[in-house]
C-alpha positions as CSV (number, residue, x, y, z in Angstrom):
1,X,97.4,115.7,102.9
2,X,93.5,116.9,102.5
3,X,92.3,116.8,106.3
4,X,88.9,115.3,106.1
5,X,88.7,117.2,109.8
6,X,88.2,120.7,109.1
7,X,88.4,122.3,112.4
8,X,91.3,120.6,114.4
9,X,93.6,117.9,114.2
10,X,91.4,115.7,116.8
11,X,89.3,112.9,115.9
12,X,87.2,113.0,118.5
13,X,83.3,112.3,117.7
14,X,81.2,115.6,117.5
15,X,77.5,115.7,118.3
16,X,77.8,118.9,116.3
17,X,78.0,119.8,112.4
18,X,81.1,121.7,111.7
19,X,80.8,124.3,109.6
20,X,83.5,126.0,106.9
21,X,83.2,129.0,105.2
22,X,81.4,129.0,101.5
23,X,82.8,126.4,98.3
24,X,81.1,125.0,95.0
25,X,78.4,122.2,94.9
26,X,78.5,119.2,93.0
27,X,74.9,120.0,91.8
28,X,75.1,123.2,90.1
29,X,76.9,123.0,86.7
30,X,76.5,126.8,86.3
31,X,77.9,127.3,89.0
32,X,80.8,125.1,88.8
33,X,82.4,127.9,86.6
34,X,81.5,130.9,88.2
35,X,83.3,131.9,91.7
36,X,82.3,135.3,91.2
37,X,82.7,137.6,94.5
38,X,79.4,138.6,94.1
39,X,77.9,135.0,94.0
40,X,80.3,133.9,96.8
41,X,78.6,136.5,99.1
42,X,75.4,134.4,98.7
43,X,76.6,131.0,98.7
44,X,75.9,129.0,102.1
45,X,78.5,127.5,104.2
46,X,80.1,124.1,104.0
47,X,78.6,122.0,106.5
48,X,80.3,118.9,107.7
49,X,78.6,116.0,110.0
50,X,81.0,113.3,110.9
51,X,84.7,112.6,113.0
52,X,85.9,111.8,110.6
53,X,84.0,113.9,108.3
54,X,80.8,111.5,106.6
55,X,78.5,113.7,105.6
56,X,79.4,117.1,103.6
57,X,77.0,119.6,102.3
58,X,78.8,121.9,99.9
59,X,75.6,123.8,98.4
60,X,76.2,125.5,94.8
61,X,79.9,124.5,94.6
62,X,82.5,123.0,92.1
63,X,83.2,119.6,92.6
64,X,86.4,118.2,91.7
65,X,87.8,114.5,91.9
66,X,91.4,113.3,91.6
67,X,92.3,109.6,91.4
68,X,95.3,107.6,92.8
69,X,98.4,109.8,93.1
70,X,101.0,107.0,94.4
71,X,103.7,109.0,94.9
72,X,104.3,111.2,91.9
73,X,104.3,114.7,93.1
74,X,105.4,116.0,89.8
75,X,102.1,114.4,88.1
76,X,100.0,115.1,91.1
77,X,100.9,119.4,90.8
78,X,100.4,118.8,87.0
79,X,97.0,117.3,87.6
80,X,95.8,119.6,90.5
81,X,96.9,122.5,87.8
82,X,94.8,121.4,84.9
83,X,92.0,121.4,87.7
84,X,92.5,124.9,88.5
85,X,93.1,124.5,91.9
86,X,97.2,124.8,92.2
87,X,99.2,127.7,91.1
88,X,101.9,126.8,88.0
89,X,104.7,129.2,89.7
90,X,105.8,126.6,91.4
91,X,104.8,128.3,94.7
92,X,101.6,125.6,95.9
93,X,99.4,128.4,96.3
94,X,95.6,127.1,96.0
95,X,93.8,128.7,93.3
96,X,90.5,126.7,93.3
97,X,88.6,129.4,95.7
98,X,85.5,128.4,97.1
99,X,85.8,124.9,94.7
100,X,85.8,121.2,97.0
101,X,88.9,119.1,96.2
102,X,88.1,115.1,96.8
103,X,90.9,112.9,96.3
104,X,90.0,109.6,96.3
105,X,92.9,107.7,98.5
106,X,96.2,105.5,97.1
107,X,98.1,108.1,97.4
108,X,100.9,105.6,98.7
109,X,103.2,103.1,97.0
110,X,105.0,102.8,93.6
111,X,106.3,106.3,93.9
112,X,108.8,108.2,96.0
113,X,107.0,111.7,97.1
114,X,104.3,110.0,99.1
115,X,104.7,112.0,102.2
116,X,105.0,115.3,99.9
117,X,101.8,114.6,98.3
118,X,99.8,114.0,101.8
119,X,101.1,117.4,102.7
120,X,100.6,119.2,99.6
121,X,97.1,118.5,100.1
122,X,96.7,119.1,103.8
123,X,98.1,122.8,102.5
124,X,95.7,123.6,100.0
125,X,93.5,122.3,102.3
126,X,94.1,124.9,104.9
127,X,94.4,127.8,101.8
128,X,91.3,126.7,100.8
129,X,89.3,126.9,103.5
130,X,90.5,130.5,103.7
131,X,89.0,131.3,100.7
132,X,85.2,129.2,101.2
133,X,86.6,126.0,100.2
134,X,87.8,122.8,101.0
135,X,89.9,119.7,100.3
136,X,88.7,116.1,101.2
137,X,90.4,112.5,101.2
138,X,89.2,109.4,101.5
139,X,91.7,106.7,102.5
140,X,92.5,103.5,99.9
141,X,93.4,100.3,100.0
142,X,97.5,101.3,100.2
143,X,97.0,103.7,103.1
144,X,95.2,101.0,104.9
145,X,98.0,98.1,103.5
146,X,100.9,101.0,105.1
147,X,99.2,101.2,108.5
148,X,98.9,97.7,108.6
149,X,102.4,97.2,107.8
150,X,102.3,96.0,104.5
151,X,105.2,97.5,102.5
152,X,105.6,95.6,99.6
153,X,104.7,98.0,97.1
154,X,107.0,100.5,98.6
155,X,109.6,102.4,96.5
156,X,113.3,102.4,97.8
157,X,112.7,106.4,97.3
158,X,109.7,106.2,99.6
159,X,112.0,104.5,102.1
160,X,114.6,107.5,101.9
161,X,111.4,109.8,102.1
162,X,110.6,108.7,105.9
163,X,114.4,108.7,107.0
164,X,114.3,112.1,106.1
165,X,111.0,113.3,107.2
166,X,111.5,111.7,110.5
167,X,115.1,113.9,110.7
168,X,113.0,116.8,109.7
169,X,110.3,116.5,112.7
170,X,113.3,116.4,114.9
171,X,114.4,120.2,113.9
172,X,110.8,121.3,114.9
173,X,110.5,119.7,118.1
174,X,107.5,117.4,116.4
175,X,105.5,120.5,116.3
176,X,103.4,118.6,113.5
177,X,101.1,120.8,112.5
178,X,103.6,122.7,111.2
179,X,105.9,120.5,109.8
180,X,103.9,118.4,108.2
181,X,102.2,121.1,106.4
182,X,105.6,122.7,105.4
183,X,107.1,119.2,104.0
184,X,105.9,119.8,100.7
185,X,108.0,122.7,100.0
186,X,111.4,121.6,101.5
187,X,111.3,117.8,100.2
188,X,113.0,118.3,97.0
189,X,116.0,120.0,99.0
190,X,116.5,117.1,101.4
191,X,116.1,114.5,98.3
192,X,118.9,116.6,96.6
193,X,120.5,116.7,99.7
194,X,120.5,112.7,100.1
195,X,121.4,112.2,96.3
196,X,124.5,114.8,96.3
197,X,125.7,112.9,99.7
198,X,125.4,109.5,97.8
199,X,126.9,111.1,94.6
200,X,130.1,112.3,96.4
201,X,130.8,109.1,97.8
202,X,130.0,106.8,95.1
203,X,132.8,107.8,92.4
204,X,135.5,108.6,94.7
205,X,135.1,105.0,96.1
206,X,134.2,103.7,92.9
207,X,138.2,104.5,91.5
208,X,139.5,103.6,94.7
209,X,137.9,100.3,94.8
210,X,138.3,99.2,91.3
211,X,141.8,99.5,91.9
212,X,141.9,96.4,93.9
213,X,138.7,94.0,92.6
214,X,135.3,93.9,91.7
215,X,134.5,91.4,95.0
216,X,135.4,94.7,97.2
217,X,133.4,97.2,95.2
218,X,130.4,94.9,95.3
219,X,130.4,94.3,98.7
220,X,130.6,98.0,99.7
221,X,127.8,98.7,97.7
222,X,125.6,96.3,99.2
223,X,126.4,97.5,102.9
224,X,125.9,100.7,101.5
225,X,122.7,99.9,100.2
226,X,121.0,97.8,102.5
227,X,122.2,100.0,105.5
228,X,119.8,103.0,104.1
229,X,117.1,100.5,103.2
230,X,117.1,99.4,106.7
231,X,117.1,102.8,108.0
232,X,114.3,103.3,105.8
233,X,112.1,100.5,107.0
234,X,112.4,101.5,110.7
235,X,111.6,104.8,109.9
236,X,108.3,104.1,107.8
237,X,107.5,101.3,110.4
238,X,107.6,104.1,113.1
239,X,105.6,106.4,111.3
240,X,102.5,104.4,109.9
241,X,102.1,101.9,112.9
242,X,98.7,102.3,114.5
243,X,99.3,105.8,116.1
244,X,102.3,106.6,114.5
245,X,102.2,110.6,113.3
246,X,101.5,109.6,109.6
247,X,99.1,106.8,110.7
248,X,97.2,109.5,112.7
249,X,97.7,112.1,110.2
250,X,95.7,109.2,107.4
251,X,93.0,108.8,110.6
252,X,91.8,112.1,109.7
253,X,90.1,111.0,106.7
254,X,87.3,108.9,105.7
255,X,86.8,105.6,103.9
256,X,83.3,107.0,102.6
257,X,82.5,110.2,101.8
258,X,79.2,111.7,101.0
259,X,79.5,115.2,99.2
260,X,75.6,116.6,98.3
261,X,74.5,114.0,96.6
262,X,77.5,112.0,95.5
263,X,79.3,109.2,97.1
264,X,82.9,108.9,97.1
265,X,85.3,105.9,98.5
266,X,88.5,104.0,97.0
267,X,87.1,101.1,95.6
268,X,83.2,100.7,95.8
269,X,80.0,100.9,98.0
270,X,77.6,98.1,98.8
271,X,74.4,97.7,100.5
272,X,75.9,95.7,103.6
273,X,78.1,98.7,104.1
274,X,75.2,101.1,104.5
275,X,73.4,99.2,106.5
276,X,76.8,98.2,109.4
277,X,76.8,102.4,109.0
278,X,78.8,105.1,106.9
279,X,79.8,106.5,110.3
280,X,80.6,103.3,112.4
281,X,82.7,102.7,109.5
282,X,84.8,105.5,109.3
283,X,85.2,105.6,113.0
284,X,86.2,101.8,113.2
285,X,89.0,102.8,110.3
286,X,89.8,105.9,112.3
287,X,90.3,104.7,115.4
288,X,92.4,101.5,114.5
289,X,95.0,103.9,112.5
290,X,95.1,106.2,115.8
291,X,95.9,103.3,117.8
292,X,92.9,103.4,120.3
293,X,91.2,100.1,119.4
294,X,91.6,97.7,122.7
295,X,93.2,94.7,120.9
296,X,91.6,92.3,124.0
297,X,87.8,93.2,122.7
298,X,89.0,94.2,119.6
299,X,91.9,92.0,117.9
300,X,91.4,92.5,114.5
301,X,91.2,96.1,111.9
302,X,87.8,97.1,110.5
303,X,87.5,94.0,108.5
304,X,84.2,95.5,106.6
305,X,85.7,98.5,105.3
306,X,89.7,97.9,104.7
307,X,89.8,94.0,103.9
308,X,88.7,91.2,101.7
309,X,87.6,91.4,97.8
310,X,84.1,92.9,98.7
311,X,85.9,95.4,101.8
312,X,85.2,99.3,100.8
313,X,88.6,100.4,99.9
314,X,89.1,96.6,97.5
315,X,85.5,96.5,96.5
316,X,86.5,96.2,92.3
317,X,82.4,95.5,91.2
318,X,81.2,98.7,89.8
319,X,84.9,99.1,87.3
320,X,85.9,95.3,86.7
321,X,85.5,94.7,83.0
322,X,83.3,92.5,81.9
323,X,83.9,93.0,78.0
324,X,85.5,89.6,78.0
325,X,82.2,87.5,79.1
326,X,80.0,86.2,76.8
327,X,77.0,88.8,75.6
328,X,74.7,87.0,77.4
329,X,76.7,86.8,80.8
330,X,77.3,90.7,80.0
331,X,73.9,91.2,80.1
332,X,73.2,89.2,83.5
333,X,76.4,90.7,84.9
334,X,75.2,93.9,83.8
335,X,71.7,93.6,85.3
336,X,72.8,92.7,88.6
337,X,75.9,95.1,89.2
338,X,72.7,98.0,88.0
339,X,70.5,96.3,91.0
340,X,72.9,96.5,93.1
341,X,74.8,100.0,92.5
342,X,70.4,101.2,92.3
343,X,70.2,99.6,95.9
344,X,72.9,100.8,97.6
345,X,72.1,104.5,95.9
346,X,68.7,104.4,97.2
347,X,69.9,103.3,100.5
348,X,72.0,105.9,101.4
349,X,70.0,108.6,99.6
350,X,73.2,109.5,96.7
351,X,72.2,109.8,93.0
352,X,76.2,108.8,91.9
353,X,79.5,107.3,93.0
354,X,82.5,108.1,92.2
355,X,85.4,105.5,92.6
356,X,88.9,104.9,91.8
357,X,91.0,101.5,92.6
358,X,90.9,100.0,89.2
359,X,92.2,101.3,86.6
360,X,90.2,102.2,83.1
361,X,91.9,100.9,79.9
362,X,89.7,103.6,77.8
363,X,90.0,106.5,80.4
364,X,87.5,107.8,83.0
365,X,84.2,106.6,82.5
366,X,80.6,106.1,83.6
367,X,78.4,103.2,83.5
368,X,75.1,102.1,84.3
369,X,73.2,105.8,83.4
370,X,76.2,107.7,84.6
371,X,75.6,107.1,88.3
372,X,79.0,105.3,88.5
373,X,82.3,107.0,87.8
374,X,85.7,105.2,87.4
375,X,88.4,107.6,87.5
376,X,91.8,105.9,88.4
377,X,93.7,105.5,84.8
378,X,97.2,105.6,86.2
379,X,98.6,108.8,86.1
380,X,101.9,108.0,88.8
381,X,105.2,107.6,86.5
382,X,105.1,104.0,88.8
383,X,102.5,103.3,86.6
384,X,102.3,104.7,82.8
385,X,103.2,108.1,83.7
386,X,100.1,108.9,81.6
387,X,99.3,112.8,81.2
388,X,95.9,114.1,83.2
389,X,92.7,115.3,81.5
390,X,89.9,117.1,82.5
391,X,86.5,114.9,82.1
392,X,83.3,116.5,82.6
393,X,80.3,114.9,83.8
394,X,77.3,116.7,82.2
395,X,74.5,114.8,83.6
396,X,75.7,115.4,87.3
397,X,76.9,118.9,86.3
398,X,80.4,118.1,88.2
399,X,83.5,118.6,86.7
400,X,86.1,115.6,87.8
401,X,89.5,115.7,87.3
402,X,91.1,112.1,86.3
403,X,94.7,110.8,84.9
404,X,94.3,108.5,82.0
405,X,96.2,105.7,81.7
406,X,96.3,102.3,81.7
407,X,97.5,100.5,85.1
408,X,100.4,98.2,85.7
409,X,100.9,95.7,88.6
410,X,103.6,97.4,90.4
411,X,107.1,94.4,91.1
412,X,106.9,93.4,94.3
413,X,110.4,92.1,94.2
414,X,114.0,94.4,94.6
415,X,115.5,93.2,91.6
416,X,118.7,95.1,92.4
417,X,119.1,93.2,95.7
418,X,118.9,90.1,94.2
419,X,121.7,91.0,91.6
420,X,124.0,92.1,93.7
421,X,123.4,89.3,96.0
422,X,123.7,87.1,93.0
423,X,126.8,88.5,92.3
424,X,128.7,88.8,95.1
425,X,128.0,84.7,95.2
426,X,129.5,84.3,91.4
427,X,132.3,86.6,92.2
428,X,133.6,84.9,95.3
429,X,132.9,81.5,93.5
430,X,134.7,82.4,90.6
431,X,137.9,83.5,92.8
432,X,138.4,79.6,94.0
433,X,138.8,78.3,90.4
434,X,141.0,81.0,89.6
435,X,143.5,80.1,92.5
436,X,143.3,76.9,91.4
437,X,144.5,77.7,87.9
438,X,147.7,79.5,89.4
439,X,148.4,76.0,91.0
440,X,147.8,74.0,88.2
441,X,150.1,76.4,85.8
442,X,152.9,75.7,88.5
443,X,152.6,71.9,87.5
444,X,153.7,72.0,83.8
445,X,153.5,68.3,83.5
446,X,149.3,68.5,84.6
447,X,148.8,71.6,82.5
448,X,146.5,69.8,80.5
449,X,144.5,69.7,83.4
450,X,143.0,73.5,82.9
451,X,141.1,73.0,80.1
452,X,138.0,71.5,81.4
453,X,138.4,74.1,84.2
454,X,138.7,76.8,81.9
455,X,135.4,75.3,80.3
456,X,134.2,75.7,83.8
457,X,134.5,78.9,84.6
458,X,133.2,80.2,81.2
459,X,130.1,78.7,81.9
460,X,130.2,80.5,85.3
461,X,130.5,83.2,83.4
462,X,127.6,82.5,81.2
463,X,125.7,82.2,84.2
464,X,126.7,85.5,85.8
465,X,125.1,87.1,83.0
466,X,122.0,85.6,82.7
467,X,121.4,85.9,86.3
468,X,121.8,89.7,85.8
469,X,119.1,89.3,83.1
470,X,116.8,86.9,85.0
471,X,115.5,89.5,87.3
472,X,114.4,91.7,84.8
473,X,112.2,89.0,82.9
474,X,110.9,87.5,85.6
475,X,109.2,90.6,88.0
476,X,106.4,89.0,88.9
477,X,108.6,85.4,90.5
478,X,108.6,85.8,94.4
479,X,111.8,86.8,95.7
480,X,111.8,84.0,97.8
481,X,112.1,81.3,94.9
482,X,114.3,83.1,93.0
483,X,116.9,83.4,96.3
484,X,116.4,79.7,96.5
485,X,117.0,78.8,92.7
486,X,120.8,81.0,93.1
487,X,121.3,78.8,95.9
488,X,120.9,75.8,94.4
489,X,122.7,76.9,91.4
490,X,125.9,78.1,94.0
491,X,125.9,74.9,95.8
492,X,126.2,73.2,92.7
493,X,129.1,74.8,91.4
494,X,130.9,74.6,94.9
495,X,130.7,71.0,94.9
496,X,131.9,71.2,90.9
497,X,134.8,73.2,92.6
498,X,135.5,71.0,95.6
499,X,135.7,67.9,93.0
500,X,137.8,69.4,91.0
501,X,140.3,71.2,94.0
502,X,140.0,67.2,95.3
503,X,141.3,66.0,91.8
504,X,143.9,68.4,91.4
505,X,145.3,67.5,95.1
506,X,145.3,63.8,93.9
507,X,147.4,65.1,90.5
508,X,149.7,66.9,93.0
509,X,150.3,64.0,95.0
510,X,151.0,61.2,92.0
511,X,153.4,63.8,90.6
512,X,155.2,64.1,94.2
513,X,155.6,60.2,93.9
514,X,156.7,60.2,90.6
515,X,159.0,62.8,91.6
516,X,160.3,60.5,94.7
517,X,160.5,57.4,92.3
518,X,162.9,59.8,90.1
């Protein structure tokens, strides 16, 4: 991932500027294009006030933003190659030279190569500073939802990700500096790894199974399944709780960062941030993720900066759209957001912010005289898979690199789970009526009999299907209700069954009289 501390992998609080060798400002748009040797030699160092890093002056440097990522490597190389800063070969060498790299957080959720993301950047990071340059992160609302342990927007892929990174650390001894920065580059084998292990014992017990019936082949598959997602869970759980190694690794970075004179953070800045402290902040954040925050004097996370509607990393006010409000509520909405955005500008000394969070039906944009841009358009394939562009801000003379897309509220609800649980219900329902229908065919003179059973069990049929269907249509239905409706719906046809097993034994036993009176 993009360390946000440039000099070592502690946090702890500097009374000194660090200080990298040279990269590209944000406020030269000459400049932005031209990493000429002969201009590098002149350029002054990165300087960098801040544990985690605040402040950043990067003087006469390219400037170069990335929205959210969530876990789409593949998009993520694509976009950090249209920005010049990521070798095509496939080889993740940095290319950007002395350019600075901001992404601006969300990097988890909806995908499955989260981890190989966060250490695709923490590598160009360390290439780049080679070279005079540098690669910053600020931390979103999903890093802050992970380390909180929030995983509903969690990918079953992202799940399998963990298990394997944790088995990874294990070969190197946790030596994490380098492992973490190598993950990137061996992910894709241990994915294929996991898949071809899957793939070889899936069809071979698929055959077998089949052979003997569909209850056994279900059942399998769910132990199957819900013994990796549990391995999954522990392992995430172990390594984003509050000084876990990923938790510590996402302590590195800031939830505000000010480049030159640009702000950057996840969702939005506001004057009561400034004035709690764009330091106090980021250290609160920092030291809650690393674990060091005594819960007896200090219970709670940074409230300020990672929660509620108006918190840094949720803060929607500068990119909501307001197109839907009546002209003259635009115009007052309009108004104020300006005061405010002017206000908290002028209160932190920045001429623009840069934001992601929400994302931008019509692409990257800026508003209120161009000192707010809204870059996050969706580019994950857990969103619209949309392709990245390059937008240029001329007015700032920075050059920001966004994915245009329109977003879509991830599912929160494992719609595969719920099938199969649904199914295995169905299935062992549908087994009673069917030993009851062997019975009945024994008793020739009660044959008639099976016909409203047989209507029975079509409509459990008919309901099997649409309970494979139901899932699909209705995402956004909490799991928990939809658990509970199946429930009701099983108990309902096991009392349909127990009436008509207790009918059938009353049949039996008027026949076996009849038979006696014979």
């Amino acid at each position: 991932m993009a360390s946000l501390c440039l000099n070592s992998f502690s946090l702890s609080p500097s009374s000194h500027p660090k200080r990298l060798t040279e990269t590209n400002s944000l406020s030269s748009s000459s400049s932005s294009s031209s990493s000429n040797g002969n201009l590098a030699t002149a350029l002054k160092p990165i300087v960098v006030n801040g544990s985690p890093p605040t402040f950043v002056s990067a003087p006469a440097r390219r400037i170069i933003a990335v929205g959210d990522l969530h876990g789409d490597l593949d998009q993520a190389r694509s976009a950090l190659e249209m920005a010049g800063v990521l070798s095509s070969d496939g080889e993740d060498l940095w290319t950007g030279g002395d350019s600075v790299l901001v992404q601006l957080g969300d990097v988890l959720d909806r995908g499955d190569d989260e981890i190989a993301i966060l250490s695709l950047l923490r590598s160009l990071d360390i290439q780049a500073k080679a070279e005079g340059g540098a690669v910053f992160q600020v931390n979103g609302n999903h890093e802050t939802m992970n380390v909180e342990g929030d995983f509903r927007y969690v990918e079953p892929g992202a799940f399998d990700e963990c298990a394997d990174f944790l088995e990874y650390l294990n070969e190197y001894e946790y030596d994490w500096e380098e492992a973490f920065a190598g993950w990137c580059s061996v992910s894709r084998r241990w994915k294929d790894e996991r898949k071809m292990s899957r793939n070889n014992w899936g069809p071979w017990n698929l055959v077998k199974v089949l052979k003997f019936s569909v209850l056994v082949l279900v059942t399998c598959i769910t132990y199957r399944v819900s013994g990796q997602r549990q391995k999954g869970v522990i392992s995430r759980s172990v390594l984003f709780r509050p000084g876990g190694p990923l938790a510590c690794e996402l302590a590195r970075h800031a939830v505000v960062l000010k480049v030159n004179d640009w702000i950057f953070c996840h969702g939005g800045l506001l004057p009561h941030h400034v004035a709690y402290g764009l330091e106090r902040m980021n250290m609160e954040v920092s030291q809650w993720m690393r674990g060091l925050i005594d819960e007896d004097t200090s219970p709670h996370m940074p409230f300020i900066a990672t929660k509620g509607y108006d918190s840094v990393v949720w803060n929607r006010l500068y990119s909501r759209d307001i197109s839907d409000l009546e002209d003259f509520q635009i115009s007052q909405a309009s108004t104020l957001i300006n005061a405010i955005l002017k206000k908290t500008l002028q209160a932190v000394g920045a001429k623009g912010m840069v934001v992601g969070h929400t994302p931008q039906y019509s692409g990257a944009n800026c508003e209120y005289n161009c000192s707010i841009w809204r870059i996050d358009v969706g580019m994950s394939s857990g969103v619209l898979n949309s392709r990245p562009e390059d937008v240029y801000q001329v007015s700032g003379h920075a050059v920001y690199l966004v994915p245009r897309a329109i977003f879509l509220w991830d599912v929160a609800v494992d719609c595969a789970v719920v099938t199969v649980l649904v199914a295995i219900k169905l299935v062992s329902l549908a087994n009673q009526p069917r030993i009851v229908a062997v019975e009945i065919a024994n008793l020739g003179n009660v044959a008639f009999q099976m016909v409203p059973l047989v209507m029975w069990m079509r409509i459990v049929a008919v309901d099997l299907a649409t309970t494979l269907v139901i899932p699909v249509a209705v995402y956004l239905v909490p799991l928990a209700s939809r658990v509970g409706i199946v429930a009701m719906e099983v108990a309902t046809h096991q009392v349909n069954v127990a009436f008509y097993l207790v009918h059938l034994a009353t049949l039996k036993r008027n026949v076996a009289v009849e038979l006696v009176n014979l």
